[in-house]
C-alpha positions as CSV (number, residue, x, y, z in Angstrom):
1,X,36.2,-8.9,28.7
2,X,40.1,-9.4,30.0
3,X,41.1,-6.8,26.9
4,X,38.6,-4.1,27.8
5,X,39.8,-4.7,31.8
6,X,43.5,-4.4,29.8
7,X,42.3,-1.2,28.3
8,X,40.7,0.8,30.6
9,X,43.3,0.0,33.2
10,X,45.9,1.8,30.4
11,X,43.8,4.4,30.2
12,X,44.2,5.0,33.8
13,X,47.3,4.7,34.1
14,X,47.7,7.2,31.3
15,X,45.3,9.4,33.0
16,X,47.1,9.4,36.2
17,X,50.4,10.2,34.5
18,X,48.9,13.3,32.7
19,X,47.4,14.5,36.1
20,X,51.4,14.3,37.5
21,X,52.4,16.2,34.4
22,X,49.8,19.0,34.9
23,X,50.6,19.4,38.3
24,X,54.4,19.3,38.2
25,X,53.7,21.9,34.5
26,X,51.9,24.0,37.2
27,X,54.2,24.1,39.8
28,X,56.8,24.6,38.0
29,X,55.1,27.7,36.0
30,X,55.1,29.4,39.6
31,X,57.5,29.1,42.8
32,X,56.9,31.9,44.4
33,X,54.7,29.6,47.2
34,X,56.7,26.3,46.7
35,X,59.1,25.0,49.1
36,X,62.2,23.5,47.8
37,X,61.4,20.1,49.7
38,X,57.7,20.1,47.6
39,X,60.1,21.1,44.3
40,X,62.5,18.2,44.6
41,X,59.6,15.5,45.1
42,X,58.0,16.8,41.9
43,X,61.0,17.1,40.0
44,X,61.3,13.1,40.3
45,X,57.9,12.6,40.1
46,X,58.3,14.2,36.4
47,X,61.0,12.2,35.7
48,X,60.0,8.5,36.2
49,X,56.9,9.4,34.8
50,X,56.0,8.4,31.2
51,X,58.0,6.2,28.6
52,X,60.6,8.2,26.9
53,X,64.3,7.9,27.0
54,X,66.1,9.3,29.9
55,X,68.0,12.1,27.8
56,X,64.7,13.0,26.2
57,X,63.0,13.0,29.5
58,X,66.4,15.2,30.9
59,X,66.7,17.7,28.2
60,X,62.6,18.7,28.5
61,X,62.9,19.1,32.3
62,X,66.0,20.8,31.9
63,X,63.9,23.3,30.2
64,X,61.0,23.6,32.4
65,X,63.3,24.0,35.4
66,X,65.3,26.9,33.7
67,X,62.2,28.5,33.1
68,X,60.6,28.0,36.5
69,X,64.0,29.7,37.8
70,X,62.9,32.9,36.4
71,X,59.3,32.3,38.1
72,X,60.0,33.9,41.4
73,X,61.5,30.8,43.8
74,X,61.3,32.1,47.2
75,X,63.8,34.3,48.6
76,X,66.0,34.3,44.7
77,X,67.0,31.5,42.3
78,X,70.2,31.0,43.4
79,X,69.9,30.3,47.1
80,X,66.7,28.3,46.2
81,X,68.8,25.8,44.2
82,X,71.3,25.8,47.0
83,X,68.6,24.3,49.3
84,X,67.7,22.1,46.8
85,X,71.3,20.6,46.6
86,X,70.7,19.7,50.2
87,X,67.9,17.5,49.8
88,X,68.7,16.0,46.4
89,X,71.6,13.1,48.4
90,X,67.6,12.3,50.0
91,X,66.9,10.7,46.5
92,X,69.8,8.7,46.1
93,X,71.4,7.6,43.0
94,X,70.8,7.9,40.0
95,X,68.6,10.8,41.1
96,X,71.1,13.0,43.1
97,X,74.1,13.3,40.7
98,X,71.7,14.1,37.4
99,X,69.7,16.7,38.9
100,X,71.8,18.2,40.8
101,X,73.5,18.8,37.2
102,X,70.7,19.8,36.1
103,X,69.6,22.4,38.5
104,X,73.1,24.2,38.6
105,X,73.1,24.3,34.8
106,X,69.5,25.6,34.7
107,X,71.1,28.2,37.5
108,X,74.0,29.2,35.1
109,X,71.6,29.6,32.1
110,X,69.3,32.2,34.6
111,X,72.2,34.0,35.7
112,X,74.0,34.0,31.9
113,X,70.5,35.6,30.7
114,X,69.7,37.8,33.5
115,X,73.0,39.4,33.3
116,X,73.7,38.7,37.1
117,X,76.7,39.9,38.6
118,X,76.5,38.5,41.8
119,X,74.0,36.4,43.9
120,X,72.9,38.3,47.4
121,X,74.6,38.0,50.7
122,X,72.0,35.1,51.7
123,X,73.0,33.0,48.3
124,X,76.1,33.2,48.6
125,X,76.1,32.3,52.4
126,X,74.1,29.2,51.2
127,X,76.3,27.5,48.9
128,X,79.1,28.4,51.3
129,X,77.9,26.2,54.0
130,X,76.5,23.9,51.5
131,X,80.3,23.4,50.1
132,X,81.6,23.2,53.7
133,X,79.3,20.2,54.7
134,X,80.2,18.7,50.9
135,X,83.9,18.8,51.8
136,X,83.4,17.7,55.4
137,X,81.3,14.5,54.5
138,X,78.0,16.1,56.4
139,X,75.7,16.2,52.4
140,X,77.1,13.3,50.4
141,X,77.5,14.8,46.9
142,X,80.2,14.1,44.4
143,X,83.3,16.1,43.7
144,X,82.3,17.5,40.3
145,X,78.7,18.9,42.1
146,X,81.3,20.5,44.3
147,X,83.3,22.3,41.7
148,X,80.0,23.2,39.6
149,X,79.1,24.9,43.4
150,X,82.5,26.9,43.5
151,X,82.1,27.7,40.2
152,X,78.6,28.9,39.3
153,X,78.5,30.9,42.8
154,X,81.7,32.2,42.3
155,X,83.2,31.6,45.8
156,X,86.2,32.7,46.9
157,X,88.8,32.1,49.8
158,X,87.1,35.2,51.8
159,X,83.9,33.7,52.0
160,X,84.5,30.9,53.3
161,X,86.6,32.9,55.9
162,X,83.6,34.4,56.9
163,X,81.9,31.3,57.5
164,X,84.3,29.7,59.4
165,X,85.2,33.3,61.3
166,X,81.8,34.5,61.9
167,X,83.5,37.9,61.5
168,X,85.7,39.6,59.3
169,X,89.4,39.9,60.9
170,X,92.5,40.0,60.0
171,X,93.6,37.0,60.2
172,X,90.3,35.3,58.5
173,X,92.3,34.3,54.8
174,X,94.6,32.2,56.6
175,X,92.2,30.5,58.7
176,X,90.3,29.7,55.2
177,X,93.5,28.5,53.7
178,X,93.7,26.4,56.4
179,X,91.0,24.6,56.7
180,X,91.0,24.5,52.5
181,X,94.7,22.9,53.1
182,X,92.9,20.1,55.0
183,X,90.5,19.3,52.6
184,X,92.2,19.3,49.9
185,X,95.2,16.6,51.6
186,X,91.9,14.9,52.3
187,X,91.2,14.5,48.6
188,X,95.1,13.5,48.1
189,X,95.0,11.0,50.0
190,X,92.1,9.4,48.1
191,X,94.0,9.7,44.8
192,X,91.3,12.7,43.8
193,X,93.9,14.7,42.2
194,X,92.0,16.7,39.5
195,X,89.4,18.0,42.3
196,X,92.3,18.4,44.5
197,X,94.5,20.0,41.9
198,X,91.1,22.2,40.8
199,X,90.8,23.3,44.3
200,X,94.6,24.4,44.7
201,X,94.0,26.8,41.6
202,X,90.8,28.3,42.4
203,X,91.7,29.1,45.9
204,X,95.7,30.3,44.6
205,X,96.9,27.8,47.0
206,X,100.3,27.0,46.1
207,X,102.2,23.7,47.5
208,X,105.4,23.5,45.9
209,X,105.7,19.8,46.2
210,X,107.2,18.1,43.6
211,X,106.0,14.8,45.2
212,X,102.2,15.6,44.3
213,X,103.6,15.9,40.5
214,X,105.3,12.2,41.2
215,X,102.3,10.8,43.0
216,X,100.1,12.3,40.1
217,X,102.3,10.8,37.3
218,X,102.9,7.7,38.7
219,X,99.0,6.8,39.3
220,X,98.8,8.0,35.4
221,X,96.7,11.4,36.4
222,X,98.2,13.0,33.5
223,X,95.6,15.5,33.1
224,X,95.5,17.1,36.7
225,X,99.4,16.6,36.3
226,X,99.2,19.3,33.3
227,X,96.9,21.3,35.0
228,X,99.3,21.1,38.3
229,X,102.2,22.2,36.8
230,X,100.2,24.7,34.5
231,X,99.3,26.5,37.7
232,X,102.8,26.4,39.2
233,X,105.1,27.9,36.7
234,X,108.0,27.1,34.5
235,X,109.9,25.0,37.0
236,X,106.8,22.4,37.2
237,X,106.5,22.7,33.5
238,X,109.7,21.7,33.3
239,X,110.1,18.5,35.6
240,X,106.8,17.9,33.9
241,X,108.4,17.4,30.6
242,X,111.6,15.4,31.8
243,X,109.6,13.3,33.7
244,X,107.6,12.4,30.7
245,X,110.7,12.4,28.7
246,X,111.5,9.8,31.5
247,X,108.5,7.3,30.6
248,X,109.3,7.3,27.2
249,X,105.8,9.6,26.1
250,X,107.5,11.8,23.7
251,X,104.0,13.2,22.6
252,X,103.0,14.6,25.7
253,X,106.5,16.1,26.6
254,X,106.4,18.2,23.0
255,X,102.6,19.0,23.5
256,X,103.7,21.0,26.9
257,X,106.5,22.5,25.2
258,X,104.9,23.9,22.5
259,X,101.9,25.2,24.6
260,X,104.2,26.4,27.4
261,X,107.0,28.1,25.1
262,X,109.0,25.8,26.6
263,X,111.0,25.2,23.1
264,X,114.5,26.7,24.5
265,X,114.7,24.6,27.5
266,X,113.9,21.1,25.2
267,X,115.6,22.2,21.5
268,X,116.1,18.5,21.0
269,X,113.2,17.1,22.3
270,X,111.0,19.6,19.1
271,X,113.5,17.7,16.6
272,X,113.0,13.9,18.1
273,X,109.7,14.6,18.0
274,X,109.5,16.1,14.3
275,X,111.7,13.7,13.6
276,X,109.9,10.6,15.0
277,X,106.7,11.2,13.0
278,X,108.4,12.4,9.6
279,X,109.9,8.4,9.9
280,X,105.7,7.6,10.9
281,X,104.8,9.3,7.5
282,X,107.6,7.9,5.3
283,X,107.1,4.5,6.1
284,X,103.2,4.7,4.9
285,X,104.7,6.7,1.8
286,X,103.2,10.0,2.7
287,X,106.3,11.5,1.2
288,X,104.4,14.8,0.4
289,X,102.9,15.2,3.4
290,X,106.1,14.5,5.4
291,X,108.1,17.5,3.7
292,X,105.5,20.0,4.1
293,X,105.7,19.2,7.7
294,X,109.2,20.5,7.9
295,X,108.6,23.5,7.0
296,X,111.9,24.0,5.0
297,X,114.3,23.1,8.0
298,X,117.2,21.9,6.6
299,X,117.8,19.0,9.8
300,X,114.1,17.8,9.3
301,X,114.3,17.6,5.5
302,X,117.8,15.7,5.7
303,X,116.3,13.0,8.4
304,X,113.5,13.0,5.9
305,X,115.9,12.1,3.3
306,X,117.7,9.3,5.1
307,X,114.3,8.0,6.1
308,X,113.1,7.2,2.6
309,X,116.1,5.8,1.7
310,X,116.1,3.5,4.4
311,X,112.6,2.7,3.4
């Protein structure tokens, strides 16, 4: 008796979870008369339903969602996923971070397909405000939803200088930089250098501070640090590479020289570091492969020399 009561209550619950499924599968097959609120309740009710693994259960609504893009979301896809990203934080974690993700890369995929150029006027005014009440605290999302935002709607200084202006005037691009500057010492401050570095370049704000390079380097943000001094020019490249010559990470100095052209300005920092891993190679005995790496220079091949000796 208790094993039938067992069964019948699993095939219930099954039951129950294939009447979700049909009715997220139909929603999703038409959103022309869904509201995004109704949208981002049945996205999770997809999700927690049924007993696969999370990525399996990601990549398949990953597809449904890119397909019910093209469906006809009410007034276009693009500012339909921007209301979505406002009621997403409602969910809480892990909810808002993945499908927030996953909406702006089912976005991307529409708009890579269609051939989009640009989203309308009302998109675009959308994700502006959307990225304003990110950056000002209002719609708690993380920084990297916020880049995928500036990104995928391709925003620029101006618009936000419209939003902030109301009207288009002269001095509306300063304004913008302005309140960008703000934001951006905001995300300084909290040690969030590669969105604040990421920021700087998209927007082609330029703070010639070589304390941000300092701050970056010293908190070991070498990445943003690259990207900083990518984005500034020779002279950032350059105090880049001593200061790394500085800390005794040989590597990463000749790695920026060699992708910067920065050879002329370091000769001897190209031989150390030739030099340093011919002596790596000889002392495991990988004579062959050590001179073949010197490509004939007559310096490299005479440290090589000395180094198997002293071997």
């Amino acid at each position: 008796m208790k094993s039938v009561e067992v069964s019948m209550h699993h095939s219930k619950c099954e039951e129950n979870i294939c009447q979700t499924d049909s009715i997220c599968l139909h929603t999703f097959s038409d959103l022309s008369h869904v509201p995004p609120a109704a949208f981002v309740y049945l996205l999770k009710e997809c999700y927690i339903c049924g007993s696969h693994k999370a990525t399996h259960k990601f990549r398949v609504l990953q597809q449904q969602v890119t397909q019910a893009l093209y469906n006809s979301p009410q007034p276009d896809a693009s500012t339909f996923v921007a209301q979505c990203l406002y009621l997403l934080p409602s969910l809480g974690p892990p909810y808002t971070e993945g499908f927030s993700h996953l909406l702006l890369s089912s976005l991307r995929r529409v708009k890579t397909s269609k051939s989009v150029l640009s989203d309308s006027s009302d998109a675009r005014h959308h994700a502006v405000q959307l990225s304003l009440d990110i950056l000002a605290g209002f719609v708690p999302h993380e920084d990297r939803i916020l880049i995928k935002v500036l990104e995928i709607y391709d925003l620029e200084l101006k618009d936000f200088g419209e939003a902030i202006c109301g009207l288009e005037h002269d001095g509306m691009l300063d304004i913008a930089k302005a309140h960008m500057e703000h934001y951006i010492f905001n995300f300084i401050k909290a040690e969030s250098y590669m969105t604040a570095v990421t920021l700087l370049e998209r927007f082609q704000i330029h703070l010639s501070s070589e304390s941000l390079l300092v701050k970056m380097m010293q908190n070991n943000q070498f990445k943003a640090a690259e990207k900083w001094a990518t984005f500034m020019g020779k002279p950032m490249l350059c105090l880049l590479v001593q200061t790394y010559l500085d800390m005794k990470m040989l590597k990463n100095a000749y790695n920026m020289i060699t992708r910067n052209n920065l050879k002329q300005e370091f000769p001897y920092v190209y031989h150390l570091y030739k030099e340093s891993s011919l002596k790596k190679l000889a002392e495991k005995g990988c004579w062959d492969i050590a001179e073949s790496r010197t490509n004939k220079d007559r310096q490299l091949l005479e440290y090589l020399i000395l180094s198997i000796n002293l071997c």
